[in-house]
PQR file of N, CA, C, O and H, with PARSE charges and radii, in Angstrom:
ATOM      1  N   UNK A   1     122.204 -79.684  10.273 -0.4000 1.5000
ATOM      2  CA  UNK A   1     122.725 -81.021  10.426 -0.0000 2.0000
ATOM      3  C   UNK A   1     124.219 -80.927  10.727  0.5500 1.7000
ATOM      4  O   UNK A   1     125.012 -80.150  10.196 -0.5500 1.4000
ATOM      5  N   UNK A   2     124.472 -81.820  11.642 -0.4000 1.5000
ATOM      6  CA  UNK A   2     125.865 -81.646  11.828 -0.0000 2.0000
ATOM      7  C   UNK A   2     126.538 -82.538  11.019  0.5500 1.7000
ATOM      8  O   UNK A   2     125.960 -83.530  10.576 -0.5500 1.4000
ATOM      9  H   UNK A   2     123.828 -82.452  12.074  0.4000 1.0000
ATOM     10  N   UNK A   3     128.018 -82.231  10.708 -0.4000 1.5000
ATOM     11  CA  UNK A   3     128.989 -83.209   9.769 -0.0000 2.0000
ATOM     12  C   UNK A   3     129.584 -83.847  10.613  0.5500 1.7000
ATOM     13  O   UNK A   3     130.673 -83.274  10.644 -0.5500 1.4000
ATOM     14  H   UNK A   3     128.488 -81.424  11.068  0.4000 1.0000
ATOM     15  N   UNK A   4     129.624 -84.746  11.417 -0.4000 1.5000
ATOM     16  CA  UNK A   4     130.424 -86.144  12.275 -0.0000 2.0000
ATOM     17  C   UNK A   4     131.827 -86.388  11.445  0.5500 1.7000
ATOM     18  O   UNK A   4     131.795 -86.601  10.232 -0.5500 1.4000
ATOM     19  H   UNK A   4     128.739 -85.211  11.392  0.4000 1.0000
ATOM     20  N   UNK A   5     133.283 -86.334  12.323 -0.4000 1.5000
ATOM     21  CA  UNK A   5     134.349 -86.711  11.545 -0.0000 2.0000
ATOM     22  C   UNK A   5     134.685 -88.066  12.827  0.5500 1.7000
ATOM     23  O   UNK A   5     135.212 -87.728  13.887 -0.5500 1.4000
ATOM     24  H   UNK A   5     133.309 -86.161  13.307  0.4000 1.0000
ATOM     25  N   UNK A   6     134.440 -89.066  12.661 -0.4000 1.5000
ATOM     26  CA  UNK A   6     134.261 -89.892  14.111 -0.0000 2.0000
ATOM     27  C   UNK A   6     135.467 -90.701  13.940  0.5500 1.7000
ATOM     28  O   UNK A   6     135.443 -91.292  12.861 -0.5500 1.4000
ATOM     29  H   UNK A   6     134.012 -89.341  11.800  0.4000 1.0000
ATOM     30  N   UNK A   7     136.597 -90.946  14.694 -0.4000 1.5000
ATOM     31  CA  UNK A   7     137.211 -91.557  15.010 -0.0000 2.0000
ATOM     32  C   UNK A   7     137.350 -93.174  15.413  0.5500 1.7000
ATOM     33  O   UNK A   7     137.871 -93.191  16.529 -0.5500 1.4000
ATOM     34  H   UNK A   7     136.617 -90.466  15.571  0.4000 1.0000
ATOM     35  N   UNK A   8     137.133 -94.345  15.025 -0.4000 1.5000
ATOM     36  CA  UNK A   8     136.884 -95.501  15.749 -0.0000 2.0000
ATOM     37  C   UNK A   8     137.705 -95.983  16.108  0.5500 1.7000
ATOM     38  O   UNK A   8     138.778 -95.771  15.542 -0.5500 1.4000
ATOM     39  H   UNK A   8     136.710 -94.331  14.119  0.4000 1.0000
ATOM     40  N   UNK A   9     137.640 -97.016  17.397 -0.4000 1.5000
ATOM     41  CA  UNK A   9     138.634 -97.604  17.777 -0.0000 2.0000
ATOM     42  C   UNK A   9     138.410 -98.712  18.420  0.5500 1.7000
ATOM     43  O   UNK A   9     137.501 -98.692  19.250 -0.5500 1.4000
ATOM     44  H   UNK A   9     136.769 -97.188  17.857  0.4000 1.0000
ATOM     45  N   UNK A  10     138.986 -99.655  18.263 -0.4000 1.5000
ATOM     46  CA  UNK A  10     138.632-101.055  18.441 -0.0000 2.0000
ATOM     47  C   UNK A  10     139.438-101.949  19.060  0.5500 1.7000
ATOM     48  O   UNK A  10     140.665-101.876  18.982 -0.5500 1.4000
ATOM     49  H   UNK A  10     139.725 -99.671  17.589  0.4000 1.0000
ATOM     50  N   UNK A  11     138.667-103.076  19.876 -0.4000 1.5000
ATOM     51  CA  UNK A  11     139.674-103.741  20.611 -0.0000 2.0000
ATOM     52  C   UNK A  11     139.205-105.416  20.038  0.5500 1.7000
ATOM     53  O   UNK A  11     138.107-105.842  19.680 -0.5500 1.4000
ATOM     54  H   UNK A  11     137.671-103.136  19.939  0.4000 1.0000
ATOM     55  N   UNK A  12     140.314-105.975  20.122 -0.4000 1.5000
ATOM     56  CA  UNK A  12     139.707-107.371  19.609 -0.0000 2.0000
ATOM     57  C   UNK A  12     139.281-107.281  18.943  0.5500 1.7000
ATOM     58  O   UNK A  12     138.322-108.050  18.881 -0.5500 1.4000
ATOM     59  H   UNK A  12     141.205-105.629  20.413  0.4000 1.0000
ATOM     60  N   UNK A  13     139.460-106.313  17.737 -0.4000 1.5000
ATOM     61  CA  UNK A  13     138.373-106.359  16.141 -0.0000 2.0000
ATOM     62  C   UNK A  13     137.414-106.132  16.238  0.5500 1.7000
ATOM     63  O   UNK A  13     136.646-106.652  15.429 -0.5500 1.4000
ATOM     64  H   UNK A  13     140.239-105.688  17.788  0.4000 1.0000
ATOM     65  N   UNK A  14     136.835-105.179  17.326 -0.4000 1.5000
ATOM     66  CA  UNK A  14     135.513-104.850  17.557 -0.0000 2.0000
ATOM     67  C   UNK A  14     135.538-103.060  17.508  0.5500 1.7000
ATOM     68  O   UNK A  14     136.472-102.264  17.605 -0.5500 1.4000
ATOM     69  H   UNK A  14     137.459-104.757  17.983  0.4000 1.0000
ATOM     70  N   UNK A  15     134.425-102.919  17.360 -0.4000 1.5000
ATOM     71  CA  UNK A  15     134.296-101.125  17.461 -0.0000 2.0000
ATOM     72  C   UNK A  15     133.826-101.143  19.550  0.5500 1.7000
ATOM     73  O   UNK A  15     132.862-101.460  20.246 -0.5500 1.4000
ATOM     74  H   UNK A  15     133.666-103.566  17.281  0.4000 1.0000
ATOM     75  N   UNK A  16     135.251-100.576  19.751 -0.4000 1.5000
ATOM     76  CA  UNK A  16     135.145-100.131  21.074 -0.0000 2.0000
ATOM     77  C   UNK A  16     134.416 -98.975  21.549  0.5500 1.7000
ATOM     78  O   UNK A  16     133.464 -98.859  22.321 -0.5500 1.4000
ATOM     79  H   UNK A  16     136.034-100.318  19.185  0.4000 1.0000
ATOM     80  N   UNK A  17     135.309 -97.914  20.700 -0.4000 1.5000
ATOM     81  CA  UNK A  17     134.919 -96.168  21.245 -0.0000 2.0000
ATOM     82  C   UNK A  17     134.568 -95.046  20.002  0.5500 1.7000
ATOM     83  O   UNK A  17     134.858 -95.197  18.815 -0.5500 1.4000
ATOM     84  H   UNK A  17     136.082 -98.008  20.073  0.4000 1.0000
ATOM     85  N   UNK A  18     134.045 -94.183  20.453 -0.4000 1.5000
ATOM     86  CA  UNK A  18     134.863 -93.112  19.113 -0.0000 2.0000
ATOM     87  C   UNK A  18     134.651 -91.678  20.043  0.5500 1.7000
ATOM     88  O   UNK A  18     134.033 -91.157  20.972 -0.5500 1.4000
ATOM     89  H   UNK A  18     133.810 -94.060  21.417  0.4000 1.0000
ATOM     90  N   UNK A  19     136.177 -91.416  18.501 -0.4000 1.5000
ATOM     91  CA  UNK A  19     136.620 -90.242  19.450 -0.0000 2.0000
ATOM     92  C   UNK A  19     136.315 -89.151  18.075  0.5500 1.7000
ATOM     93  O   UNK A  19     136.515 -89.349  16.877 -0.5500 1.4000
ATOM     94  H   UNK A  19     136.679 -91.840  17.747  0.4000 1.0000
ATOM     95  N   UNK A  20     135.712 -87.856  18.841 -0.4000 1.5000
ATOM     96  CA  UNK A  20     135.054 -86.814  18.086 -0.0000 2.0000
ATOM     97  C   UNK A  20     136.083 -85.561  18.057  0.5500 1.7000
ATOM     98  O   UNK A  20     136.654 -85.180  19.079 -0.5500 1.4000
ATOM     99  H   UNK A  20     135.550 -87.695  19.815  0.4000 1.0000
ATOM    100  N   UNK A  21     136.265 -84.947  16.767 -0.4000 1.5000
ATOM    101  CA  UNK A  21     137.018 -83.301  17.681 -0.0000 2.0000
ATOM    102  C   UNK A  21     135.810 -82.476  18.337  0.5500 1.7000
ATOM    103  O   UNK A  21     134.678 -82.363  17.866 -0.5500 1.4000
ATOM    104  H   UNK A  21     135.801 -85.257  15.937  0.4000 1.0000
ATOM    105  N   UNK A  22     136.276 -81.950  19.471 -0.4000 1.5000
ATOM    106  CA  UNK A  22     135.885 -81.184  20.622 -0.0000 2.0000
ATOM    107  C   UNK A  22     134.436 -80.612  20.052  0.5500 1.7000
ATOM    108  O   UNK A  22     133.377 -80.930  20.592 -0.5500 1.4000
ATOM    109  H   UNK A  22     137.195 -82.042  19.853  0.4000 1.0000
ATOM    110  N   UNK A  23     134.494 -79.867  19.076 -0.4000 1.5000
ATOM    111  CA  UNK A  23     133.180 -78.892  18.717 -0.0000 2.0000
ATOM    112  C   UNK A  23     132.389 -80.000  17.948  0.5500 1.7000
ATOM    113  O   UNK A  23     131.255 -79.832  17.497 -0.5500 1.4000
ATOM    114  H   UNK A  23     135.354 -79.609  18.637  0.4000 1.0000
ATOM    115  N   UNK A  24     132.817 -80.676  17.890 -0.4000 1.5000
ATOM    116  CA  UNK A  24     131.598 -81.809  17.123 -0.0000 2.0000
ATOM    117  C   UNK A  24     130.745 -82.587  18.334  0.5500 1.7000
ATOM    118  O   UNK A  24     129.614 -83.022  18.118 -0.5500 1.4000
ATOM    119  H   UNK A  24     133.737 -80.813  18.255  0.4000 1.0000
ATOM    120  N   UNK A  25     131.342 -82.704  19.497 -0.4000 1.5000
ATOM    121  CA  UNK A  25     130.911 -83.326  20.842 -0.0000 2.0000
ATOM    122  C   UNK A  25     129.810 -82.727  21.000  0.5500 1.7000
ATOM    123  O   UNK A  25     128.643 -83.116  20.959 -0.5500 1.4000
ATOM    124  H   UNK A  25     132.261 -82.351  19.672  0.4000 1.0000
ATOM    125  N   UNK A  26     130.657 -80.971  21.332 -0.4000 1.5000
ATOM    126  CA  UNK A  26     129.624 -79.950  22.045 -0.0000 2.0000
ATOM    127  C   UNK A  26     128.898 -79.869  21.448  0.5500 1.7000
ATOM    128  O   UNK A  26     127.935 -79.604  22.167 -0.5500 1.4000
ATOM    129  H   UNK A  26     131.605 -80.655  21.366  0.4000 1.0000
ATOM    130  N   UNK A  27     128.345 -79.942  19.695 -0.4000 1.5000
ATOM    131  CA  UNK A  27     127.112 -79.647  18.849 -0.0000 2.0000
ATOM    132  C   UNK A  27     126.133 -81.102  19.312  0.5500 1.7000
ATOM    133  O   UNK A  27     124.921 -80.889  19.360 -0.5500 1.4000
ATOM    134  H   UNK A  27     129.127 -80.156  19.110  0.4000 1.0000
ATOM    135  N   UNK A  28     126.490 -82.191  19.564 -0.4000 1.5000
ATOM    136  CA  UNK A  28     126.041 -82.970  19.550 -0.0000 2.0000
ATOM    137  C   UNK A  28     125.290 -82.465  21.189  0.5500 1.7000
ATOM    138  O   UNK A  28     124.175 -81.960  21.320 -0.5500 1.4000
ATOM    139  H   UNK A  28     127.474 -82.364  19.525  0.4000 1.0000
ATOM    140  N   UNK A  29     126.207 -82.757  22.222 -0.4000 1.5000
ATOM    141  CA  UNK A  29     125.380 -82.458  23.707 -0.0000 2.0000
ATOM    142  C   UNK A  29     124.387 -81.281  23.413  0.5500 1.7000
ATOM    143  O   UNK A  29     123.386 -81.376  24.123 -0.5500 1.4000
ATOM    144  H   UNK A  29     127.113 -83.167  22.116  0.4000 1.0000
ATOM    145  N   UNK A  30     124.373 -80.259  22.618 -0.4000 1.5000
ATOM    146  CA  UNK A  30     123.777 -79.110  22.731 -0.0000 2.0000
ATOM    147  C   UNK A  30     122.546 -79.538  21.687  0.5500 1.7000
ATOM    148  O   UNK A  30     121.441 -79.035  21.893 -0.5500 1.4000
ATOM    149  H   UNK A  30     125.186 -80.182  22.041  0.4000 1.0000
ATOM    150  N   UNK A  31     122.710 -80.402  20.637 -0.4000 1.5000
ATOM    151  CA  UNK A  31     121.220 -81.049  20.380 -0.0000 2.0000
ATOM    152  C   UNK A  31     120.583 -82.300  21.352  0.5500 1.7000
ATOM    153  O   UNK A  31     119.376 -82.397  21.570 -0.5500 1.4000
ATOM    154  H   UNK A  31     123.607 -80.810  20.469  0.4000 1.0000
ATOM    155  N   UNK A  32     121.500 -83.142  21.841 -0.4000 1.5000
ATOM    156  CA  UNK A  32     120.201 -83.883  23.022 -0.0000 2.0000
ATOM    157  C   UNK A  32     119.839 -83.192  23.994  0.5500 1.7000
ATOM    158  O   UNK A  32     118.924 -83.688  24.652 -0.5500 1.4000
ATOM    159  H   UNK A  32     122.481 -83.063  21.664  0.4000 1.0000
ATOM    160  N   UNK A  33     120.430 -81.706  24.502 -0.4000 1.5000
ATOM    161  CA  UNK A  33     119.901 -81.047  25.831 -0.0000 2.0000
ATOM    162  C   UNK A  33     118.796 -80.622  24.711  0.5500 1.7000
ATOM    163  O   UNK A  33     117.791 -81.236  25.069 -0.5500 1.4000
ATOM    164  H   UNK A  33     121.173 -81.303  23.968  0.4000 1.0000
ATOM    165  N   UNK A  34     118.462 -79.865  23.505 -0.4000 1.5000
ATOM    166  CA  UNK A  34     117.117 -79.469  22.773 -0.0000 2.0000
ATOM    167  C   UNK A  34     116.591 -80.709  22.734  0.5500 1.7000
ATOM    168  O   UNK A  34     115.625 -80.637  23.493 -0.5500 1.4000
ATOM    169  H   UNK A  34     119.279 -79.367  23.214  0.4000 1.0000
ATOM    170  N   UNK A  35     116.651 -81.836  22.290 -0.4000 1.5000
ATOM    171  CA  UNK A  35     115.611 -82.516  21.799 -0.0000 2.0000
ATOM    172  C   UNK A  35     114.763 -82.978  23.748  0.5500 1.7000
ATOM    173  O   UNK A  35     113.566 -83.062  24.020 -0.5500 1.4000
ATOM    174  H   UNK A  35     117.436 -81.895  21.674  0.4000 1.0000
ATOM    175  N   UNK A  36     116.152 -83.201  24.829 -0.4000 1.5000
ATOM    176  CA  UNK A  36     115.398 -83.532  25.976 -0.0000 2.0000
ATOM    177  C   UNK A  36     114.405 -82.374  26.103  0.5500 1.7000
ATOM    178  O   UNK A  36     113.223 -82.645  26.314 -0.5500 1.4000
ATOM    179  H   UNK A  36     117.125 -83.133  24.608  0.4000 1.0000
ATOM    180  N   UNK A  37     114.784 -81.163  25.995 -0.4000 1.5000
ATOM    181  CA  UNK A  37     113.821 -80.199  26.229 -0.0000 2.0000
ATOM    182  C   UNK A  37     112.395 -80.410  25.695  0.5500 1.7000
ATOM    183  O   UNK A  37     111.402 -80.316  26.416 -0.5500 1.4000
ATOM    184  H   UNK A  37     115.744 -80.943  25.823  0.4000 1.0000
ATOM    185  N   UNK A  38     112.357 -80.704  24.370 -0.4000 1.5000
ATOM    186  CA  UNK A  38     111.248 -80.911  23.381 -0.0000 2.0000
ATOM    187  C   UNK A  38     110.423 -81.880  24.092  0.5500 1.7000
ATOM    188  O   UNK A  38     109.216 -81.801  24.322 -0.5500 1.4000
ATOM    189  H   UNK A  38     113.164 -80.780  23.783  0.4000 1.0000
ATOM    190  N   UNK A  39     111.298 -82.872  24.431 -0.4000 1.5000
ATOM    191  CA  UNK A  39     110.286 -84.222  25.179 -0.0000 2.0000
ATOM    192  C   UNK A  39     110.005 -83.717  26.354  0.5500 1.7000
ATOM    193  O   UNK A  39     108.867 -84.125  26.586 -0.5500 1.4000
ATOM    194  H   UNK A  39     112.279 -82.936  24.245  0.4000 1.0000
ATOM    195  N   UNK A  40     110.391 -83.005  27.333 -0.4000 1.5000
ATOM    196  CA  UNK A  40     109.479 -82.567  28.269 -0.0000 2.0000
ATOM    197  C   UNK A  40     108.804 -81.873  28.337  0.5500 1.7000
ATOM    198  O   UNK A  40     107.991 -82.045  29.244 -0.5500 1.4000
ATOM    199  H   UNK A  40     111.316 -82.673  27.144  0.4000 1.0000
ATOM    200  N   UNK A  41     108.578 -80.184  27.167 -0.4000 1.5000
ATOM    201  CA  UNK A  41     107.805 -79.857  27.031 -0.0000 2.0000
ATOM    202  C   UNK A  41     106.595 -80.698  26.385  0.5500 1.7000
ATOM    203  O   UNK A  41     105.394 -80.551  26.611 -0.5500 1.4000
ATOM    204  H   UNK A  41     109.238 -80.045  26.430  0.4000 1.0000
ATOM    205  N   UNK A  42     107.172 -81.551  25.588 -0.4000 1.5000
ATOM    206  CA  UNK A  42     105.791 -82.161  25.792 -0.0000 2.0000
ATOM    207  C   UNK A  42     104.838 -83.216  26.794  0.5500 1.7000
ATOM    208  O   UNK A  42     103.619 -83.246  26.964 -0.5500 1.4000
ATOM    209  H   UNK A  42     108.148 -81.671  25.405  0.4000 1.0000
ATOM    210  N   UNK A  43     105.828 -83.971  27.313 -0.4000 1.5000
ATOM    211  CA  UNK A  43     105.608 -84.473  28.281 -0.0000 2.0000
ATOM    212  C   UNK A  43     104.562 -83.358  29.127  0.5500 1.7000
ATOM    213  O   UNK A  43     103.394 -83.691  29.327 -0.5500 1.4000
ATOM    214  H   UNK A  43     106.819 -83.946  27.175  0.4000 1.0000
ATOM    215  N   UNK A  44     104.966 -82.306  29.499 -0.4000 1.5000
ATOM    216  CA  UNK A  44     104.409 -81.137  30.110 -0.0000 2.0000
ATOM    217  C   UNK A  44     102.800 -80.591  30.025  0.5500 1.7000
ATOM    218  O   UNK A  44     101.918 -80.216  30.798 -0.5500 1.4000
ATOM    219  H   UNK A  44     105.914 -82.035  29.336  0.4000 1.0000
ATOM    220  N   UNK A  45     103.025 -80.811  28.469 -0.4000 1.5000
ATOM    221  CA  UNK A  45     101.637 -80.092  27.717 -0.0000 2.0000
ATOM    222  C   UNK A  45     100.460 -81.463  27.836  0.5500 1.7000
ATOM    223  O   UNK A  45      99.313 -81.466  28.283 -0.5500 1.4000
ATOM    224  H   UNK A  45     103.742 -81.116  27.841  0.4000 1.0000
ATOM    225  N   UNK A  46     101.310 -82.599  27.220 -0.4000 1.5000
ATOM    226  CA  UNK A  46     100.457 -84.037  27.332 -0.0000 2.0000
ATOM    227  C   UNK A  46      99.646 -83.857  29.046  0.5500 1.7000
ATOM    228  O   UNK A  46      98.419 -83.771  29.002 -0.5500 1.4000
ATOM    229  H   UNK A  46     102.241 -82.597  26.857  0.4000 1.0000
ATOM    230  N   UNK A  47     100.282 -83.807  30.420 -0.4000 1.5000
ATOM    231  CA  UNK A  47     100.017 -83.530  31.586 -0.0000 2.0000
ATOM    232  C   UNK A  47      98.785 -82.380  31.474  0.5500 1.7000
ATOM    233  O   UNK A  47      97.664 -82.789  31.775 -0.5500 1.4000
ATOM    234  H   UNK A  47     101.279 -83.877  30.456  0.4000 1.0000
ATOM    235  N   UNK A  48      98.885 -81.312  31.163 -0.4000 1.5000
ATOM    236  CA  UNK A  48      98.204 -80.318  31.217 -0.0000 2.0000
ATOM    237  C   UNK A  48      97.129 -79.866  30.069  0.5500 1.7000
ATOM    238  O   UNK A  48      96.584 -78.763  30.027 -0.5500 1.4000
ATOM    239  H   UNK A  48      99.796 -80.980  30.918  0.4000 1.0000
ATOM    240  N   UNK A  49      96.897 -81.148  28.968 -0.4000 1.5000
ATOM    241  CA  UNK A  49      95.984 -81.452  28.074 -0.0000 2.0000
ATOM    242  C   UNK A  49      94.530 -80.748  28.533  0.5500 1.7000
ATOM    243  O   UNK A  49      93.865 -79.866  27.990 -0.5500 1.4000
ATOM    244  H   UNK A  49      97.339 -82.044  29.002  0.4000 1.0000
ATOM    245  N   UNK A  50      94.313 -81.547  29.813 -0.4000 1.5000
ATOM    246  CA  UNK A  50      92.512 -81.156  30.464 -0.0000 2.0000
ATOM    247  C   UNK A  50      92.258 -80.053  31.358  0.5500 1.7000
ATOM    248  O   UNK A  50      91.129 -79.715  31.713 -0.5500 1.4000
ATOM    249  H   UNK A  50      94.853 -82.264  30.254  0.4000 1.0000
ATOM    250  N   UNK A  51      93.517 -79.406  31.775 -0.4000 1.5000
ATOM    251  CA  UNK A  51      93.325 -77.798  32.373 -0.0000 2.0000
ATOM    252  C   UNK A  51      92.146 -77.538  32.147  0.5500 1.7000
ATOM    253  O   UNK A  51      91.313 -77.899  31.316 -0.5500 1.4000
ATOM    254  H   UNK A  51      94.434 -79.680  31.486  0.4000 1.0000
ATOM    255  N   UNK A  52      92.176 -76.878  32.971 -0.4000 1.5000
ATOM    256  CA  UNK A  52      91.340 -75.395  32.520 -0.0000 2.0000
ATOM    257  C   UNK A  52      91.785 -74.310  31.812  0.5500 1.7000
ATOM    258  O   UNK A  52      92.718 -73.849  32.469 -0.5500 1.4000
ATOM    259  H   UNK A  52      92.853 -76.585  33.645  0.4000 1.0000
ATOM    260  N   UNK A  53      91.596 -73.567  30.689 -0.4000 1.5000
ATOM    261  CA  UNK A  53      92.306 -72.554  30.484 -0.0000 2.0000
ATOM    262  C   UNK A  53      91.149 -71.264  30.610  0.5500 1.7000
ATOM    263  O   UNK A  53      90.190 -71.209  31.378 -0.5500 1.4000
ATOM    264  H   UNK A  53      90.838 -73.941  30.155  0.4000 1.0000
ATOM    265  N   UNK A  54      91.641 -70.135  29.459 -0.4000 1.5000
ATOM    266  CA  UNK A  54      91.309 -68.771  29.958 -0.0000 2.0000
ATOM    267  C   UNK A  54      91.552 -68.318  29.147  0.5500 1.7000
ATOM    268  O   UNK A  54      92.578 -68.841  28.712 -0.5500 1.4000
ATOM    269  H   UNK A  54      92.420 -70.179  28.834  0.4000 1.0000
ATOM    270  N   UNK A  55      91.062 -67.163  28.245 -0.4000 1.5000
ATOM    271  CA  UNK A  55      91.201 -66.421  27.019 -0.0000 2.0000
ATOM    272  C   UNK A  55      91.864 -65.075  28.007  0.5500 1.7000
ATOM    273  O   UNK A  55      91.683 -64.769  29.186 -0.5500 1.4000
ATOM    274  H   UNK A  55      90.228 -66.739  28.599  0.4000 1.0000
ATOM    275  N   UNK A  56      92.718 -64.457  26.886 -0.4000 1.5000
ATOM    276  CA  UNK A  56      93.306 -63.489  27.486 -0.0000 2.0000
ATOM    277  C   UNK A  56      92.478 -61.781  27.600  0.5500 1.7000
ATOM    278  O   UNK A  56      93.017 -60.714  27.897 -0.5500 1.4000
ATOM    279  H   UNK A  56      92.865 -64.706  25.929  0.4000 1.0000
ATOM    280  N   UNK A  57      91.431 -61.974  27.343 -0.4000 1.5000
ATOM    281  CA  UNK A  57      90.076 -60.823  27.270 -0.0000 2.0000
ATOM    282  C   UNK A  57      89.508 -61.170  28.740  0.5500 1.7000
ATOM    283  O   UNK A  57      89.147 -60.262  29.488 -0.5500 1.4000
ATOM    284  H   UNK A  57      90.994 -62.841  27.102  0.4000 1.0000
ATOM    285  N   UNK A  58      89.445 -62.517  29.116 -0.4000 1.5000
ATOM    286  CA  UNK A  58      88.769 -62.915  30.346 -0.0000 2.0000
ATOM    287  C   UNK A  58      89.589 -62.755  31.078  0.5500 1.7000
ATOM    288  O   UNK A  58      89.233 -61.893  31.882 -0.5500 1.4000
ATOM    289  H   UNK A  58      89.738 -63.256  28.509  0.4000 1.0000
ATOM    290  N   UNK A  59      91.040 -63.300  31.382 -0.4000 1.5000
ATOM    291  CA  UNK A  59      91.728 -62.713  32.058 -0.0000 2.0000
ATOM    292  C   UNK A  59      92.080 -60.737  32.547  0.5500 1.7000
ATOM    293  O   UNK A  59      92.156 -60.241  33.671 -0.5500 1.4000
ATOM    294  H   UNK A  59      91.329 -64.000  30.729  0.4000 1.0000
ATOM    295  N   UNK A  60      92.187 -60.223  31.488 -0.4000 1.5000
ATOM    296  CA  UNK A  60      91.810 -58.681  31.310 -0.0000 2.0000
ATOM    297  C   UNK A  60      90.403 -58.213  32.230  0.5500 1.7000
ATOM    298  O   UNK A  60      90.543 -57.426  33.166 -0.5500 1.4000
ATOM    299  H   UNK A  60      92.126 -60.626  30.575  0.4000 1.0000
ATOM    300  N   UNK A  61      89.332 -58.655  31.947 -0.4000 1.5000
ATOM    301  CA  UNK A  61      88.098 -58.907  32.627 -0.0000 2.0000
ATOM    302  C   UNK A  61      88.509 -58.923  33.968  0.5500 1.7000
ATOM    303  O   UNK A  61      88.724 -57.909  34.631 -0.5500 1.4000
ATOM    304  H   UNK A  61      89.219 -59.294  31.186  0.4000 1.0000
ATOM    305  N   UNK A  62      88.600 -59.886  34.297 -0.4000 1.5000
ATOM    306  CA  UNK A  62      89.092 -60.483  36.053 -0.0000 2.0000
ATOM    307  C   UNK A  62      89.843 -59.703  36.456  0.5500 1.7000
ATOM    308  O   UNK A  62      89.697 -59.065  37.498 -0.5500 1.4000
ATOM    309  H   UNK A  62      88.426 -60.710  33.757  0.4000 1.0000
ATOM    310  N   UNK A  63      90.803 -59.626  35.668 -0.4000 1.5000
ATOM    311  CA  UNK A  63      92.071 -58.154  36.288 -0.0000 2.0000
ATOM    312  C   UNK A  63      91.521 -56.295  36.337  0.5500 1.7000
ATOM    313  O   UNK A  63      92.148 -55.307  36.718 -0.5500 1.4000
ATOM    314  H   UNK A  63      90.922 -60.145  34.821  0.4000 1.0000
ATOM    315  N   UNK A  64      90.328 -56.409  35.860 -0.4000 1.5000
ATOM    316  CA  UNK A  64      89.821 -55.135  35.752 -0.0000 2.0000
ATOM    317  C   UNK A  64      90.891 -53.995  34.913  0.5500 1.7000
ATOM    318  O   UNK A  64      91.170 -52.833  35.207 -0.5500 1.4000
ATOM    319  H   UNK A  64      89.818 -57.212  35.551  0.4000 1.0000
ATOM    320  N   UNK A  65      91.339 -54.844  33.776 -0.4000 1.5000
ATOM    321  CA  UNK A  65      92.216 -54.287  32.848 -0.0000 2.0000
ATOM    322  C   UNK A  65      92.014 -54.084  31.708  0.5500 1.7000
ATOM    323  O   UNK A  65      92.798 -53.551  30.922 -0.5500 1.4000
ATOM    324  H   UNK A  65      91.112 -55.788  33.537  0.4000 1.0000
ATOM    325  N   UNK A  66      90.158 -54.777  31.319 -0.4000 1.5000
ATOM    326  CA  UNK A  66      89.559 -54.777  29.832 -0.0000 2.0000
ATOM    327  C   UNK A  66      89.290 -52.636  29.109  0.5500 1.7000
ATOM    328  O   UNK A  66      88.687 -51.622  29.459 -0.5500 1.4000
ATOM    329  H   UNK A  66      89.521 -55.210  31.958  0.4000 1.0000
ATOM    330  N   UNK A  67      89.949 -52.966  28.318 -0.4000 1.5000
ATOM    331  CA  UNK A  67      89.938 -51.524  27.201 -0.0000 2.0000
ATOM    332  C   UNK A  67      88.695 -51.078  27.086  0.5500 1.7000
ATOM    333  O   UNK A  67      87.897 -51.696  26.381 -0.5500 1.4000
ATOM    334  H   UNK A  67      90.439 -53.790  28.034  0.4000 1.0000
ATOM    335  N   UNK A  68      88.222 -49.592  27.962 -0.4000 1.5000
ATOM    336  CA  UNK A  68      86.842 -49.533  26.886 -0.0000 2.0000
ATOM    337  C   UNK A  68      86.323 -47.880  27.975  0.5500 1.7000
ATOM    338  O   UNK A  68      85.296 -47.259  27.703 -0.5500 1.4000
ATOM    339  H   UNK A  68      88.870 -49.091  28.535  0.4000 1.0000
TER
END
């Protein structure tokens, strides 16, 4: 978990902006690039739910690579 030291700043008595120190930014961008990742791998897998797949003995098989 990250510790946030957030800066606010306000215009007209409102919360305008906030300002982060530098390595608190980058921890933050470097967890939404993982979590986007997460959602497209699944996005990915959801897509590819009804494949076809293949045990890796059958593949071995087909490749004329089975042990014996």
């Amino acid at each position: 978990m990250i510790e946030l030291h957030p800066e606010i700043l306000k215009k007209n008595g409102k919360n305008e902006f906030v300002v982060l120190p530098y390595e608190e930014f980058e921890a933050l961008q470097a967890l939404l690039e993982d979590a986007e990742d997460v959602l497209e791998l699944r996005r990915a897998k959801a897509e590819e739910a009804d494949a076809p797949t293949m045990g890796l003995n059958e593949v071995r098989r087909e490749l004329g690579l089975e042990k014996g």
